[in-house]
NUKOLLUM-827977 format. One record per residue: residue in three letters; y, x, z of N, C-alpha, C, O, CB in turn. Coordinates in steps of 0.001 Angstrom, whole numbers, plus 500000, padded with zeros to 6 digits. Atoms other than C-alpha are relative to their C-alpha. Glycine has a CB too. Layout:
N
ALAYXZYXZYXZYXZYXZ...
***
This chain:
354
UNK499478499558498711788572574664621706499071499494501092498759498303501122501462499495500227UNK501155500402499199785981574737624611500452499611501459501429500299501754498940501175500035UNK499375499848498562786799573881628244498858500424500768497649500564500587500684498620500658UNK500849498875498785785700575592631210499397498700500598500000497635500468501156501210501405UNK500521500881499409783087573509633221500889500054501307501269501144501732498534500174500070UNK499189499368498600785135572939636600498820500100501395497746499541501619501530498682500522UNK500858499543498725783950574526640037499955498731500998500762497853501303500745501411500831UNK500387501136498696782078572468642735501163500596500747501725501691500727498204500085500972UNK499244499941498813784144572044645310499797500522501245498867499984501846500222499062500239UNK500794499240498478783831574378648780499504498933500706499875497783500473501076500895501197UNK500753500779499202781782572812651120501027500054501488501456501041502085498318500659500091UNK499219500209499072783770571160653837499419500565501388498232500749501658500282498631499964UNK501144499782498827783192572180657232500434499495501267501558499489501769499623501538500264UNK499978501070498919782348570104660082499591501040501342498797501980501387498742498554499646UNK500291499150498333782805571228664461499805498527500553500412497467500394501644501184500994UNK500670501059499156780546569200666759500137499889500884499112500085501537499054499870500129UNK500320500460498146781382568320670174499063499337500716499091498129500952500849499220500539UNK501027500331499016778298568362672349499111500652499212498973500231498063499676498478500424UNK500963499627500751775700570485671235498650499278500267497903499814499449499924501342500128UNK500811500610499126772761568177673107499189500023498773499494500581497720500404498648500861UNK500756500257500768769810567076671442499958499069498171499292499231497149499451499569500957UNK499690501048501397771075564245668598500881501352499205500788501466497983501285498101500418UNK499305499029501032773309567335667406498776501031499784498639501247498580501554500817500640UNK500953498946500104770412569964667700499087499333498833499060499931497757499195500367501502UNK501320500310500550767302567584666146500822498761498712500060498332497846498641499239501485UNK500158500597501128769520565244663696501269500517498884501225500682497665499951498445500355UNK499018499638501360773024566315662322499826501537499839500384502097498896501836499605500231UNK500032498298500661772397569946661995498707500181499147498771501246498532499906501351501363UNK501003500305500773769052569197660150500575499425498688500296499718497526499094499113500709UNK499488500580501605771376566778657932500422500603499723500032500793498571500719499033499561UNK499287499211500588773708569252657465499009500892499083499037500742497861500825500685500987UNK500841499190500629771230571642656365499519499483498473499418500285497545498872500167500948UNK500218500501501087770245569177653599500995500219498901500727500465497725499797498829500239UNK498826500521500450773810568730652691500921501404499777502144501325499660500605498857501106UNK499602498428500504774580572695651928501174500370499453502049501178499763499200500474499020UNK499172499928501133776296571841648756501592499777500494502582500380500078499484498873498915UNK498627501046499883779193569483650419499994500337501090501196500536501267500096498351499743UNK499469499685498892778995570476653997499594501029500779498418501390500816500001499120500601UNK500785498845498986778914573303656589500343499892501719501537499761501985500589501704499465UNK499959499642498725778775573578660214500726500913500289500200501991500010499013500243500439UNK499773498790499665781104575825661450501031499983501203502229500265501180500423500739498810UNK499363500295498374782012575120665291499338499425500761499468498209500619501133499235500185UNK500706500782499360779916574065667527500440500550501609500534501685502076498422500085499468UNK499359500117498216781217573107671523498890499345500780498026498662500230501593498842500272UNK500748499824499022779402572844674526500746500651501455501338501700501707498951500807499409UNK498857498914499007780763572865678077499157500689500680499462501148501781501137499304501189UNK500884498829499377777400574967678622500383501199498808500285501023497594498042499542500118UNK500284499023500979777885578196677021499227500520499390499350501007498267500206500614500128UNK501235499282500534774887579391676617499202499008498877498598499325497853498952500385501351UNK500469501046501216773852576087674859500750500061498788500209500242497697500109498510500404UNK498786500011501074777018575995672726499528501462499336499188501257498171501866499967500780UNK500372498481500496776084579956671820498659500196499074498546500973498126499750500943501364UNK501037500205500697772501578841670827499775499831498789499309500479497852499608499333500335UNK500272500495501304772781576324668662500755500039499109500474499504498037499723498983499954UNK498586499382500916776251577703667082498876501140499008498596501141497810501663501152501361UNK500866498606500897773905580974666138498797499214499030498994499312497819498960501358501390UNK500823500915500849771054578755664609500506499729498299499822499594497285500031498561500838UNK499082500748500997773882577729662106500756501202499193501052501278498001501163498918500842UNK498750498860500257776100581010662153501351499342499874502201499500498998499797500892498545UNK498673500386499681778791579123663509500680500439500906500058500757501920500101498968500185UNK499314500051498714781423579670665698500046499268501367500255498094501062500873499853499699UNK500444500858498787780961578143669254501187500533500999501625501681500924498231500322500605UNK498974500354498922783679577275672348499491499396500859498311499049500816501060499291499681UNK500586500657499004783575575703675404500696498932500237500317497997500942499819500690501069UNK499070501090500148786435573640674821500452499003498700500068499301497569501023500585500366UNK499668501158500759787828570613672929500819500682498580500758500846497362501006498886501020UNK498609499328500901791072572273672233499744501302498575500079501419497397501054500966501413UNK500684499100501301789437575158670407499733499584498854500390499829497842498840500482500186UNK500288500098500723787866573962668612500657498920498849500298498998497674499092500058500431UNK499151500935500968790298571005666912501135501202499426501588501037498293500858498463500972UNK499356498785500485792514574607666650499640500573498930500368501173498139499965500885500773UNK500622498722501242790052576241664260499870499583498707498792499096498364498452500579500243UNK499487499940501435791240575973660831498748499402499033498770498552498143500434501694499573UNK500952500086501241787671576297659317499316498423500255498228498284499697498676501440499998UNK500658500972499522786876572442660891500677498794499348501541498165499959499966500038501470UNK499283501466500601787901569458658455499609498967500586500434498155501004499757499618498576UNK500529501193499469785527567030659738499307500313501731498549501245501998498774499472498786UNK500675500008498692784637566344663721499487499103499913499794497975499528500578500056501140UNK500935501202499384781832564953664829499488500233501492498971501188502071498617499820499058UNK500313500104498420781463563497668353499054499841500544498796498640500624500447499256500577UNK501748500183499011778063563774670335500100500257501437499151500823501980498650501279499533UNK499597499744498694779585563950673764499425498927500689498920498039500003501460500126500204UNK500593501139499239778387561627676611501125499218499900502307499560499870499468500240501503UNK498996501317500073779848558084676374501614499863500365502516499303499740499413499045500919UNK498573500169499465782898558286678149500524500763499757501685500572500119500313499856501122UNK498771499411500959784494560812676347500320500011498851501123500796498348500136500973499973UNK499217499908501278784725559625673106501289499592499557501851500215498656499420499516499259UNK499220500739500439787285557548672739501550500988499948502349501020499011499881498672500896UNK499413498683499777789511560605674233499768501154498636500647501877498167499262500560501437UNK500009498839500504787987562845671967500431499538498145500969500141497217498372500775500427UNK499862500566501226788150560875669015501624499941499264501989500316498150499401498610500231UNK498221500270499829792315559917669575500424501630499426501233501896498537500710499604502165UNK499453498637500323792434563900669522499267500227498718499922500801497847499732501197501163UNK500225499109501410790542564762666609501420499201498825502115499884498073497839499617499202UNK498857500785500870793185562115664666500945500631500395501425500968499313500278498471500145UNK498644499504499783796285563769666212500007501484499359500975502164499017500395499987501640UNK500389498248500322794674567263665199500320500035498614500915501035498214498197500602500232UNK499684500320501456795112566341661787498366499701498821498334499092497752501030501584499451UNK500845500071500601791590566599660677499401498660498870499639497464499040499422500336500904UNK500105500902500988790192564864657581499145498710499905499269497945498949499709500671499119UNK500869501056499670787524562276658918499501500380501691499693501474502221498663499956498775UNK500705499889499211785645561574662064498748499143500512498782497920500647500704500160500605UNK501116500422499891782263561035662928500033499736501648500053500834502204498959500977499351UNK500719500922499147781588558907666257499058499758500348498622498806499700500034499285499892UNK501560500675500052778133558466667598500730498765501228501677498592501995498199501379500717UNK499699501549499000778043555125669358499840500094501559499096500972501997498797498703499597UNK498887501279500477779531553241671158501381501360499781501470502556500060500427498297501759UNK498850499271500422782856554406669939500831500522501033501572501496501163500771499234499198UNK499081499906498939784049553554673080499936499254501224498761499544501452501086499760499544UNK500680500472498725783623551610676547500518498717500177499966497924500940500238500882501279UNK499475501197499818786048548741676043500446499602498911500448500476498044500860499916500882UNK499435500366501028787671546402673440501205500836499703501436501381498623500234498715500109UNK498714499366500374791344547937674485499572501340499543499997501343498388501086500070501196UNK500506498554499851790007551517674310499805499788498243500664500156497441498356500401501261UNK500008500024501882788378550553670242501195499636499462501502500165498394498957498870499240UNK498894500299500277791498549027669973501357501208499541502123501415498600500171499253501105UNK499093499231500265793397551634670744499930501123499174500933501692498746500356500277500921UNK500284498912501045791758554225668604500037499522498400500212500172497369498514500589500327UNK499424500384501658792109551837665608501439500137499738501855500173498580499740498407499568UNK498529499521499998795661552517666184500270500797499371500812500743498267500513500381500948UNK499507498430500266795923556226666184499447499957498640500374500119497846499327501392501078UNK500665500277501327793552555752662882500974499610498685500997500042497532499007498791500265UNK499684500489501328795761553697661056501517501228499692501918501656498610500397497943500071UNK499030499245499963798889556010662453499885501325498806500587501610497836500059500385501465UNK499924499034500421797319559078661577499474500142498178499462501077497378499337500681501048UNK500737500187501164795762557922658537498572500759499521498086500839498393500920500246499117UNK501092499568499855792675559728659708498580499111500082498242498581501141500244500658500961UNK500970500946499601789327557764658718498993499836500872498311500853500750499552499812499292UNK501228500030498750786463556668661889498787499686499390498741498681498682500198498833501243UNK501341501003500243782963556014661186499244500840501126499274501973501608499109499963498156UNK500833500148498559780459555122663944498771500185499500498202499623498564500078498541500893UNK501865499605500661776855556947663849499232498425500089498317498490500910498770501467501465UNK500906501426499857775231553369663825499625500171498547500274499554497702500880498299500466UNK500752499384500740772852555147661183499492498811499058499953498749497919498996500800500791UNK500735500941500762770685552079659910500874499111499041500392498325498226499242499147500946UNK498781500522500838774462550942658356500268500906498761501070500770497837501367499964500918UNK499785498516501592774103554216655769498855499766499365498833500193498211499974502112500400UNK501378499950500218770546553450655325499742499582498513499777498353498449499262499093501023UNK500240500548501444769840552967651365499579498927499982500167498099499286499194500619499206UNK501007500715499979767075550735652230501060498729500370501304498007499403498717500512501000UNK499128500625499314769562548531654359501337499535498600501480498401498144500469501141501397UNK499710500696500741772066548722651766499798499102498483500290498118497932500502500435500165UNK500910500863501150770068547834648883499732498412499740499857497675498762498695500411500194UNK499998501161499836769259544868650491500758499434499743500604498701498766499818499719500744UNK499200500336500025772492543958651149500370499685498924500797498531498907500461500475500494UNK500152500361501432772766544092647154499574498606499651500161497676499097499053500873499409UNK500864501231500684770201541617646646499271498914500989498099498551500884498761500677499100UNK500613500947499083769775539157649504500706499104499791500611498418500809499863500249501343UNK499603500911500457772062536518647670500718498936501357501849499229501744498834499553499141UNK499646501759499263772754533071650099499584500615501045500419500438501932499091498275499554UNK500799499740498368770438534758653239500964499837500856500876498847501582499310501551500394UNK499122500395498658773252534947655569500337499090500749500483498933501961500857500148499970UNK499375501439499723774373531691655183498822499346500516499116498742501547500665499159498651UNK500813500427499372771129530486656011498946500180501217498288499299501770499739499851499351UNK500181499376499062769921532663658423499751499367501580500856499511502102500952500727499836UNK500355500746499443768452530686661522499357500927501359499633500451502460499256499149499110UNK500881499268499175766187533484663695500387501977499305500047502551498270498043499175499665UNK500069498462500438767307537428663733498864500697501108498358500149502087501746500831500144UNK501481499466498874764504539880665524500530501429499434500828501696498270497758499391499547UNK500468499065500625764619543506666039499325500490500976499813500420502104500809500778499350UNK500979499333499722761866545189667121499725501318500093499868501933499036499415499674499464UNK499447498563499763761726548690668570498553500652501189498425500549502409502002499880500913UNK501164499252499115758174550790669511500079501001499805499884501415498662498695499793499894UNK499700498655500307758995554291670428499029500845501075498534500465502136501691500293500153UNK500651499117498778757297557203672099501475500599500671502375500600499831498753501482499344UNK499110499459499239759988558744674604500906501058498669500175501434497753499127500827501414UNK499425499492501048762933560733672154498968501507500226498056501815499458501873500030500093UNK500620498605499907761557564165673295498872500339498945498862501399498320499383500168501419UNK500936499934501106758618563656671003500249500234498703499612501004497984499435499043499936UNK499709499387501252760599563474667979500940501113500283500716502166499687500571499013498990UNK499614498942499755762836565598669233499611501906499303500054502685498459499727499672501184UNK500658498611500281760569568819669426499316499659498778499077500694498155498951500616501186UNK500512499347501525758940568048666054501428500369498807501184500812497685498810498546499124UNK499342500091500636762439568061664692500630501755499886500700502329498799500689498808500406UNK499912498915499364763559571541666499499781500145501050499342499214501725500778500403499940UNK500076499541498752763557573709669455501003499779500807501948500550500641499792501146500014UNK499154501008499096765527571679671996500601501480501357499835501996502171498578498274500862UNK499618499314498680767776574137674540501378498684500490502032497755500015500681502052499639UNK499406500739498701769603572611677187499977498558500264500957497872500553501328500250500086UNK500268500874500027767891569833677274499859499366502036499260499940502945498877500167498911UNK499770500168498545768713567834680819498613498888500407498447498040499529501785499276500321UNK500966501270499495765900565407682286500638498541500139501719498338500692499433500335501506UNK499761501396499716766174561807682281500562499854501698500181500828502347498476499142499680UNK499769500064498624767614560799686013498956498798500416498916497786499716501643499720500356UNK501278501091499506764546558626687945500936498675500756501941498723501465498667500928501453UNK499080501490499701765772554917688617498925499338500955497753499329500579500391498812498364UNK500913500730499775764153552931691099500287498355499489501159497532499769499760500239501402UNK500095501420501044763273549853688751500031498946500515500217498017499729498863499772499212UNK500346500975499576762787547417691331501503499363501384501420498631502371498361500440500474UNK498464500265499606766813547133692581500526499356499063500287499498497864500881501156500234UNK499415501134501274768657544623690859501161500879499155501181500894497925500915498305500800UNK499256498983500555771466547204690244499274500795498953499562500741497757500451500836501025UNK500879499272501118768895549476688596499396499271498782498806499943497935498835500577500652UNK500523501027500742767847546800686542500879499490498957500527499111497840499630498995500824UNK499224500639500979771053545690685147500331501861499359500084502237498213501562498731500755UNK499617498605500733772186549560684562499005500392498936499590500877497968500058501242501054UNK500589500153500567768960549737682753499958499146498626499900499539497461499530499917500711UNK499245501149501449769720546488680450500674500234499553500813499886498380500562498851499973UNK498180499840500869773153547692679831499565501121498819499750500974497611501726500957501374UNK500722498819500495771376551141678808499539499828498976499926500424497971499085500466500662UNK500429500231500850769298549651676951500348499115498472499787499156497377499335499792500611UNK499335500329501258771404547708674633501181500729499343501497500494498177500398498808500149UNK499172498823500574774206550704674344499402500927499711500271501692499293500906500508500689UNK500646499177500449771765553087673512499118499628499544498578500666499159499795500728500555UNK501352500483501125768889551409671644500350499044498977500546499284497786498704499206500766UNK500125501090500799769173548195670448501645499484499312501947498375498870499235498843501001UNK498819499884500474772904549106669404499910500214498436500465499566497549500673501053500731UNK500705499480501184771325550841666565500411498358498640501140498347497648497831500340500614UNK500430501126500739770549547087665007500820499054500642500236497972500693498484499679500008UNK499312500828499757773252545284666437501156499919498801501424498806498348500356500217501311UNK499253500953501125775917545567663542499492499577498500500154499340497490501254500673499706UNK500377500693500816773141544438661522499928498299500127500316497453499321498965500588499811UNK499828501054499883772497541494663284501509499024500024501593497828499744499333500029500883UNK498553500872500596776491540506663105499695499646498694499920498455498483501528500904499913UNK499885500389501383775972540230659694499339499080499805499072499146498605499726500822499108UNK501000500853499828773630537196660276500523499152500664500246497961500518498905500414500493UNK499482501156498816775746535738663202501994499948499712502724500666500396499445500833502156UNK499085500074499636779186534723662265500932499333501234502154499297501378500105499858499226UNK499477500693498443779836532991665659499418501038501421499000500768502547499096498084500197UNK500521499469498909779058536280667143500906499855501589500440500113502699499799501437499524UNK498966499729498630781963536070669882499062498796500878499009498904502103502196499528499727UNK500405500938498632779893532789671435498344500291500261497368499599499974500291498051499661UNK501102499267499133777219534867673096499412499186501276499911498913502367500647501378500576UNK500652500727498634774645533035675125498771500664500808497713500067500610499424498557499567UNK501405499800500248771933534900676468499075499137501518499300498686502641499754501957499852UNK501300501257499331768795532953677839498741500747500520497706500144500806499272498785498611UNK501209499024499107766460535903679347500215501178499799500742501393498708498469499887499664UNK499483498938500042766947539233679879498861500424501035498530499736502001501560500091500249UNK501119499671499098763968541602681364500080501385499671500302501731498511498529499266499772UNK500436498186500794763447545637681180498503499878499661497937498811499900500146501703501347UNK501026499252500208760312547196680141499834501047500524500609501997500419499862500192499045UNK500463498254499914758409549973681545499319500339499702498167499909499762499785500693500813UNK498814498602498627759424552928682014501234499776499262502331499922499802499584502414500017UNK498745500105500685761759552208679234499745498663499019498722498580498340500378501483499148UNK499441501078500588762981548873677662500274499376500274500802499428501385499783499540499486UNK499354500910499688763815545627677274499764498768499290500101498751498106501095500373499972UNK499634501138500896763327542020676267501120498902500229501315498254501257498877499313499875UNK498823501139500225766211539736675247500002498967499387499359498993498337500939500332499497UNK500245501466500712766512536211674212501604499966499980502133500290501044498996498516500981UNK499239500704499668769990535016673127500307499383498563499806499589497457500976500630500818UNK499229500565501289772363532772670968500857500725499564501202501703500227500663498841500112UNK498320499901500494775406533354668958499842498835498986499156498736497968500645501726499136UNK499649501116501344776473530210667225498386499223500380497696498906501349500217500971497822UNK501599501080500327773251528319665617498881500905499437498090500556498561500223498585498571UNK500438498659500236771732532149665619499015500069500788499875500402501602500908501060500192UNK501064499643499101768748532594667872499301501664499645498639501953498649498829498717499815UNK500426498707500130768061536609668690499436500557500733499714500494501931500658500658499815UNK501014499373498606765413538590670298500367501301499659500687501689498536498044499750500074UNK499665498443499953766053542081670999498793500695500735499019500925501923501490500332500859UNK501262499162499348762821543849672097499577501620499795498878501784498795498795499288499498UNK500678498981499534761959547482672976499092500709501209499380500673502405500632500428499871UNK500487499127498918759400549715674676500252501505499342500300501909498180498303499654500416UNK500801498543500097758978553274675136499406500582500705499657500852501880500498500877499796UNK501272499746498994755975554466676032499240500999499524500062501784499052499032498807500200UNK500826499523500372752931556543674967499675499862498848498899500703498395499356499860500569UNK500601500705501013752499554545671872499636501282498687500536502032498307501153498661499537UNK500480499007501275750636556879668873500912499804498549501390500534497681498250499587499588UNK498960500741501762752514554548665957501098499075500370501124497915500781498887498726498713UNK499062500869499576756077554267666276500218498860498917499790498979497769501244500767500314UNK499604500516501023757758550907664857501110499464499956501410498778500933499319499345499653UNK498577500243499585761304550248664077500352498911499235501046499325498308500989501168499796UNK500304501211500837761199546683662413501317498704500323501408498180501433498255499427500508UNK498284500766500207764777544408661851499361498810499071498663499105498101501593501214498909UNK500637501268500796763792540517660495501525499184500050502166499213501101498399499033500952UNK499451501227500138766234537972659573499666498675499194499830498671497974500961500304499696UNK500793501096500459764697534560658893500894498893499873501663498547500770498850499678500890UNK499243500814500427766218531919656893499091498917499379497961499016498900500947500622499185UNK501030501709500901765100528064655516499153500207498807498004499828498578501170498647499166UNK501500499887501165763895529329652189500380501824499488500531502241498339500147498372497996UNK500002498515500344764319533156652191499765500986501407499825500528502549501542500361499245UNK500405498824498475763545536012654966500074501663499088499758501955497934497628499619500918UNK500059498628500103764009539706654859499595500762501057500031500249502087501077500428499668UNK500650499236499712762306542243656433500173501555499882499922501947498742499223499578499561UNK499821498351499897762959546265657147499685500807500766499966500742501963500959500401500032UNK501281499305498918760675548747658425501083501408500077501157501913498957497831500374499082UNK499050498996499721763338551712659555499152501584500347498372501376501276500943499383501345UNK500249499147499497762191555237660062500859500147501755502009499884502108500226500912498888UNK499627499804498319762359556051664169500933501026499951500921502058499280498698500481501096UNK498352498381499430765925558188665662499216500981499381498186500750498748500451500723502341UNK500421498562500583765306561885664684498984500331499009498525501445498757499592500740500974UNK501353499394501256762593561469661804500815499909499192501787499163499069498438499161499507UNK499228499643501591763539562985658482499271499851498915498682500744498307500468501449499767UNK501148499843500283761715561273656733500512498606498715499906497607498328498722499898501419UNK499765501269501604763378558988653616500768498890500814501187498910501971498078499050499065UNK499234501326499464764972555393653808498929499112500713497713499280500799500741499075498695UNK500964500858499611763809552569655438500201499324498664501122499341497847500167499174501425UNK500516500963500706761977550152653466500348498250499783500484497581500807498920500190500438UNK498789501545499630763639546321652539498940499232499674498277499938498913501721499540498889UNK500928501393501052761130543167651292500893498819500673501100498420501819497720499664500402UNK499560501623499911762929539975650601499479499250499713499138499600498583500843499531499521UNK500910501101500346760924536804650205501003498932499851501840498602500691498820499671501094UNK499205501511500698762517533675648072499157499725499519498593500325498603501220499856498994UNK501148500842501367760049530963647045499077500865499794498602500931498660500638499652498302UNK501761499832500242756989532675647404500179501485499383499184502198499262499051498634498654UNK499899498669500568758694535999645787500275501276500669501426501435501076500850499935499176UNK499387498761499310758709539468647333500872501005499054500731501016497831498789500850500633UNK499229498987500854761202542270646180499895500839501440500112500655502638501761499528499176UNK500147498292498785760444545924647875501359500660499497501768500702498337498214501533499554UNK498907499214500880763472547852647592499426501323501108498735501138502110502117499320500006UNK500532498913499476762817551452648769499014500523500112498401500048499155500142500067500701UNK499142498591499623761796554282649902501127500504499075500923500794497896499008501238500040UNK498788498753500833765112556103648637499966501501500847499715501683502039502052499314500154UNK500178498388499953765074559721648996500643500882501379500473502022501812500822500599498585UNK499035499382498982767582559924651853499561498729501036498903497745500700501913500195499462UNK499973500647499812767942558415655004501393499486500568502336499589499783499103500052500317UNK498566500655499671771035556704657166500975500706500678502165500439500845499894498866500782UNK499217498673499447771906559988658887500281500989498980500992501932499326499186500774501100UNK499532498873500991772210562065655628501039498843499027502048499287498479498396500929498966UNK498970501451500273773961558195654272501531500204500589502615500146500009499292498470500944UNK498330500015499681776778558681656748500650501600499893501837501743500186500301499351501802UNK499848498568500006777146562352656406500489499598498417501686499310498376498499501170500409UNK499428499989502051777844561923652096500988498943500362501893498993499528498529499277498280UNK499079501101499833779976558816653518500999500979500672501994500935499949499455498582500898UNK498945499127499271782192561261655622500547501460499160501489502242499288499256500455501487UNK499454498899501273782406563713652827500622499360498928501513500059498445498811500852499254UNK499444500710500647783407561121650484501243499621500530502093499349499682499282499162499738UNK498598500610499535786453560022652906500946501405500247502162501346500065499816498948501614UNK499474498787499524787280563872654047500464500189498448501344501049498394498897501190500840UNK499720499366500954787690564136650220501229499137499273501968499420498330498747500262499256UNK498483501385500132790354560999650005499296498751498851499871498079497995502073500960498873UNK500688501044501478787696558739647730498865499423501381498522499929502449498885501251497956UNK500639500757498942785614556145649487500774498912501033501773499319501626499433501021500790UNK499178500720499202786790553081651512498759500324501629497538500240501759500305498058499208UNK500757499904498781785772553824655185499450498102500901499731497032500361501265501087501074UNK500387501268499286784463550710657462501317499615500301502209500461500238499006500102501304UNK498610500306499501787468548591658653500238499882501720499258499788502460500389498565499300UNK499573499728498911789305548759661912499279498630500879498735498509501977501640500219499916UNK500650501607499220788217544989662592498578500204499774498159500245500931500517498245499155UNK501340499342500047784387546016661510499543500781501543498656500417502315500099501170498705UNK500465499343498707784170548345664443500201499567500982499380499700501889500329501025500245UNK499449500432499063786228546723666553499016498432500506499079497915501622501573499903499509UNK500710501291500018784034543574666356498413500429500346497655499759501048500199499195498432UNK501770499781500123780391545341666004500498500726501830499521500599502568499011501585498129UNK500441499349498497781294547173669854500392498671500848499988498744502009501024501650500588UNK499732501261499224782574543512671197499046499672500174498711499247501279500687499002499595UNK501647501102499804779046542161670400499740500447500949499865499894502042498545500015499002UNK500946499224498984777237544963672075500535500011501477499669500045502352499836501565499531UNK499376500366498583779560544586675313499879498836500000498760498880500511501381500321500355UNK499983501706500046779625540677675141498351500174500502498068499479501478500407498976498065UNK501311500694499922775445541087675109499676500945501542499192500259502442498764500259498356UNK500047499045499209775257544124677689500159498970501175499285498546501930501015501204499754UNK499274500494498852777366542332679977499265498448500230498888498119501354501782499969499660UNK500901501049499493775562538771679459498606500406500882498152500010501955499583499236498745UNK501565499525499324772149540665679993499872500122501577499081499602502364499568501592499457UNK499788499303498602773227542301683133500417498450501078500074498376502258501597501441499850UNK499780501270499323774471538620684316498890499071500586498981498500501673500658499269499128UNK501142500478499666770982537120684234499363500642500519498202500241500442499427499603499304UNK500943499206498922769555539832686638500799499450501281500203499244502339499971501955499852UNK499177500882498586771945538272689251499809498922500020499651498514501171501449499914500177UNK500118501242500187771546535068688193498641499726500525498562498719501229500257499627498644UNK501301500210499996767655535354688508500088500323501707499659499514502530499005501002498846UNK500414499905498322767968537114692281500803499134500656500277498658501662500214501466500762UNK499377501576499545770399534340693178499237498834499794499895497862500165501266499608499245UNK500180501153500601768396531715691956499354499291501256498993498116501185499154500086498619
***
């Protein structure tokens, strides 16, 4: 008696709020990878003509609204790419909508109560969250995590390191970018502009590699920081504590020919090391080397990277298998990044007071 092989399973399908560039040049690229298990089929925009674009690109359906689109039947999984201050809103609604997971790009949200309160509706609706903080899907990243033994505990100096050319660059090698808005011009040399800048720069860059470095600092809540400076036209260097943690946070972006996206945690008799592919490249995992006693271990390239990582992670939870991140996990990795934001921005006052 023979049995029938059983059928793959339809491919779930995911509606994006915000069609902007991170949805144009990275999840509709992952999707594309991801054929088998997922489809695009909604894409919002409160430009129409953008929303109409990059919907057709896909042969999706496209709206101009929220509501629509949490309405349309063919949308199990949402993912949020809206500007900052509406996720936390949009997020609450995709959970009440009933839908089967939701994707988050960072920050989740603007305050502790605000993450707070969306771990709520989460646990209510029994709808799972995960936050695009990409380099947390990353093979390379978790691999490590596998095989870095005692490091944490000893862990003494974290560093991450961040040389980019402006996004636009990868951008257009990724696709053809419509409704793309211009940067707004800051004058750099206002103390206001300076801290809005710092804040900027650690909720949108160096966020990326912040709930790596928790994992290094369990005394992240006692946040000290000890220098705080931008870079121009774009960055930032940071010096601070947590605990008996010493962390530098450094980016430019500039002109540079060879980007480098480089995460260190240094410990008494071990160190690790991870060379990350830059935002929008599709281009494999990052790379891990651990050193114990004189020994290196390479783990990686793996085949994927941390944006096609959380994408199979959100198909795995939309499908009821998989444990998602925990409510205290998120809730803790956006405290840091506000706790450091908000120190940063303190020592630009501190310095013109001085």
């Amino acid at each position: 008696m023979s049995s029938q092989p059983q059928a793959a399973p339809a491919p779930l399908g995911v509606g994006i709020l915000g069609a902007g560039p991170v949805t144009q040049a990275i999840h509709l690229p992952s999707l594309a990878r991801l054929g088998n298990i997922l489809e695009a089929r909604h894409i919002m925009d409160v430009d129409p003509a953008v929303a109409e674009a990059v919907a057709g690109r896909v042969g999706a359906n496209f709206s101009t609204s929220m509501e629509e689109l949490l309405a349309d039947p063919a949308v199990d999984i949402v993912a949020i790419c809206s500007p900052h201050q509406f996720h936390a809103a949009q997020v609450i609604a995709a959970c009440h909508a009933g839908k089967k997971a939701v994707l988050c790009e960072k920050p989740f949200a603007m305050t502790g109560q605000e993450a707070a309160g969306i771990s709520a509706v989460s646990a209510e609706t029994g709808v799972p969250i995960i936050v695009g903080a990409m380099h947390t899907f990353d093979p390379g990243w978790l691999a490590a995590e596998e095989a870095w033994g005692d490091l944490p505990e000893q862990v003494h100096t974290v560093r991450s390191s961040i040389v980019l050319p402006p996004n636009p660059r990868f951008e257009d090698f990724a696709t053809e970018i419509v409704g793309r808005v211009p940067m707004p011009g800051r004058d750099s040399t206002d103390p206001e502009a300076i801290k809005a800048m710092l804040t900027g720069g650690v909720m949108g860059l160096a966020i990326h590699d912040l709930p790596l470095v928790r994992r290094f600092t369990p005394d992240f809540a006692a946040v000290e920081v000890l220098h705080a400076e931008i870079v121009r036209p774009f960055g930032y260097v940071i010096s601070l504590r947590a605990g008996n943690v010493t962390i530098e946070l450094r980016a430019a972006m500039n002109g540079t020919w060879e980007p480098s996206w480089v995460f260190e945690a240094i410990g008494n008799d071990a160190a690790l090391k991870i060379d990350f592919t830059p935002s929008y490249v599709h281009a494999g995992s990052a790379t891990a080397r651990i050193r114990k006693a004189g020994q290196a271990t390479v783990l990686g390239p793996f085949s994927h990277n941390g944006y096609e990582g959380e994408w199979r992670k959100l198909a795995e939870l939309a499908r009821g298998t998989g444990q998602p991140p925990s409510a205290e996990t998120l809730i803790h990795d956006l405290e840091f990044a506000l706790s450091i934001a908000e120190a940063a921005a303190g020592r630009v006052d501190m310095e013109v007071n001085a």
